[in-house]
N, C-alpha and C positions, 0 to 999 in steps of 0.2 A: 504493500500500500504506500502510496506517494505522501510524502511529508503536506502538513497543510499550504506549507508557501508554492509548492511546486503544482499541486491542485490549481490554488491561486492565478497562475503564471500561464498554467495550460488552460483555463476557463478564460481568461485576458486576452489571450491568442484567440480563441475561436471567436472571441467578440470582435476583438481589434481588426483581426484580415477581413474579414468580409466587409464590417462599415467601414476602416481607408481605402478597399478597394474603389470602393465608388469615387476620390476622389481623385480616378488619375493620377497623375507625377508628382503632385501636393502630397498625395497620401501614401505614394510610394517614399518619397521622400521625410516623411512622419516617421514610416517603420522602419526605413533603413536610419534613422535615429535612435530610434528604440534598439535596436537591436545593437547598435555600437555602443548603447549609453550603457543600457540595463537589461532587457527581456531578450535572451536568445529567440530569432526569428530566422527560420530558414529563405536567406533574402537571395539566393541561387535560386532558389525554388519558385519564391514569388515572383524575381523578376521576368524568369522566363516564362512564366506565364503573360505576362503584361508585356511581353516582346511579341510569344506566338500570336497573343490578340488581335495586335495593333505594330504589324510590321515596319510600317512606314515611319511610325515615330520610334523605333528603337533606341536612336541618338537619345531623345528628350528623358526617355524611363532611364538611360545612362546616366545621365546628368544630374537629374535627380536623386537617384539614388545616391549615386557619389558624393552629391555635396550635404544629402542627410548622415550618411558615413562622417564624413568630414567632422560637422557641429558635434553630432552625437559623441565621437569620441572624445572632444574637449573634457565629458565628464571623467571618464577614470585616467587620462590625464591631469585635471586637476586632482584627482583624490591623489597621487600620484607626487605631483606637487606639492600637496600641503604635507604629510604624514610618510611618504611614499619609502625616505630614507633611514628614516627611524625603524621600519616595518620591515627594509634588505638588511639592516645593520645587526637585527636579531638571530638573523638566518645566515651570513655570513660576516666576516672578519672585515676589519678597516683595509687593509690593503688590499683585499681581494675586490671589495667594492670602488677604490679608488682605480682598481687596474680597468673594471667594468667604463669607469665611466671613462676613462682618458681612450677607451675604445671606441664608446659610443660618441663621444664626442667628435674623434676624428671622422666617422662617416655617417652622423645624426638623419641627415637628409633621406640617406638608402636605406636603413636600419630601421625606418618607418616603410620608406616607399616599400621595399621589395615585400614585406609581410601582408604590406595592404595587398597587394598582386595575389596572395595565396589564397586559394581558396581553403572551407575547412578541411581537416580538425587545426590548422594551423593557430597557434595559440595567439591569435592578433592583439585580446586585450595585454599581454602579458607588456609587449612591442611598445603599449601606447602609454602604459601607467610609467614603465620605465624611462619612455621618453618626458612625461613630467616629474619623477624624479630627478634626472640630471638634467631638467632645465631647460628644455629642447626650446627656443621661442614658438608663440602662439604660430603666427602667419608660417613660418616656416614649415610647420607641424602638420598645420592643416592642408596648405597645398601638397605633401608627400600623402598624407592623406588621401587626398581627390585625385591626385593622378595613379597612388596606385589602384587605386578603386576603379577608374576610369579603364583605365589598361586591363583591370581584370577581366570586368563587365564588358567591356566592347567584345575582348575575344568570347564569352560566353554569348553575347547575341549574334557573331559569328556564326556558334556550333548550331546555336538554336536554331537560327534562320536557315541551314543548311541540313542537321538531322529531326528538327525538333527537340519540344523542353526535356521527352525524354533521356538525353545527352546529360543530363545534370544527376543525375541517376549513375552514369557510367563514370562520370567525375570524382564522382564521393567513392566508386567502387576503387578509382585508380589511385587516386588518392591515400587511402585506406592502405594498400595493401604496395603502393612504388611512390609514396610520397618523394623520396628524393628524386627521385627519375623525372616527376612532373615538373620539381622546382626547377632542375636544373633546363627542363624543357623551354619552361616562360622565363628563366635567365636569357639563354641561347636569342629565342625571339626577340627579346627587349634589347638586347647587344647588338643584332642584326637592325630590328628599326630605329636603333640611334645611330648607327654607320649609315644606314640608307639616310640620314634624314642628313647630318653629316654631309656627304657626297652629293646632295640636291642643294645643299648651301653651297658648297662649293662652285659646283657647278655656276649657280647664279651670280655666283663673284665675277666668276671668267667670261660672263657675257660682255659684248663689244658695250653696250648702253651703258655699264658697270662700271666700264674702265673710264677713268677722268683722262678728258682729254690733254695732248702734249703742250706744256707752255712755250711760243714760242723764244727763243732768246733776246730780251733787249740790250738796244745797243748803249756802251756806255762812255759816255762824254769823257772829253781832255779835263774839263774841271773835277769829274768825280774822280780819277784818277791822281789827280796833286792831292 
């Protein structure tokens, strides 16, 4: 038998999806709140449903969703924040947590991004409390935040739009049982679309309209010479 809060939590759920559903990308954007803040919500699940519906707006249910990702985590970042260091420093030693953060310090940005990228069992809030423990700034936070969120979700409306939401099914299977093999899979991709995007700047550098034109040489007088 389920504990009463967990009852609670799962009667909240049956309420909650069906009336946000009604209100579109507002409400998708509500629960993908919820589910970063406080109430685990299978937001894989919901969003591909609200893709296979309404194909043509896939982008908007991305965006949404991401930027309620986003807010929502602000909260156990803040708890994170306030309490966060007192509550490592119980569970491990001073130097070991100073070595932690001189780590997470040097790559703050990715150490959010990449985990937001993961889907579950990836342990995202652990990623986000940590990051308000050692101090990660707000804006910084949140756009790694939205972009890994964004990056995940696109390629899910990808599979969607190509096998169906069923595909979110085979994810949690793969997941489960070759997590490493997936991460290093959405590494790989995300390495490759920063060189391709890379290589299109480039490119656009080298066009003729790009290049500033040649100055010609003036000529300089007997006076500026003395």
């Amino acid at each position: 038998m389920k504990p009463p809060i967990a009852q609670w939590i799962t009667r909240g759920k049956v309420v909650l999806l069906p009336a946000l559903a009604k209100f579109g990308a507002g409400g998708l954007a509500l629960l993908s709140m919820l589910d970063a803040s406080s109430i685990p919500i299978p937001m894989d699940l919901v969003l591909a449903g609200y893709i296979w519906s309404h194909r043509g707006q896939f982008w908007l249910y991305v965006v949404a969703a991401s930027a309620g990702s986003a807010l929502g985590g602000l909260v156990p970042y803040s708890l994170g924040r306030a309490g966060g260091e007192l509550f490592l420093l119980r569970r491990m030693d001073r130097a070991r947590f100073d070595k932690i953060r001189l780590r997470f310090e040097k790559q703050e940005f990715f150490a959010v991004l990449v985990p937001s990228m993961m889907p579950p069992p990836t342990p995202w809030k652990a990623f986000v409390f940590a990051a308000g423990v050692f101090e990660m700034r707000v804006a910084p936070f949140v756009f790694a935040v939205f972009c890994g969120r964004v990056v995940r979700w696109l390629l899910l409306s990808a599979l969607v739009l190509r096998f169906g939401p069923g595909v979110v099914g085979w994810i949690g299977i793969a997941m489960h049982r070759h997590g490493w093999v997936m991460a290093g899979v959405l590494l790989l991709l995300l390495a490759g679309l920063g060189i391709w995007i890379l290589l299109r700047m480039q490119r656009k550098d080298m066009l003729p309209e790009n290049i500033p034109p040649a100055t010609e040489p003036t000529a300089i007088s007997a006076e500026e010479i003395k």
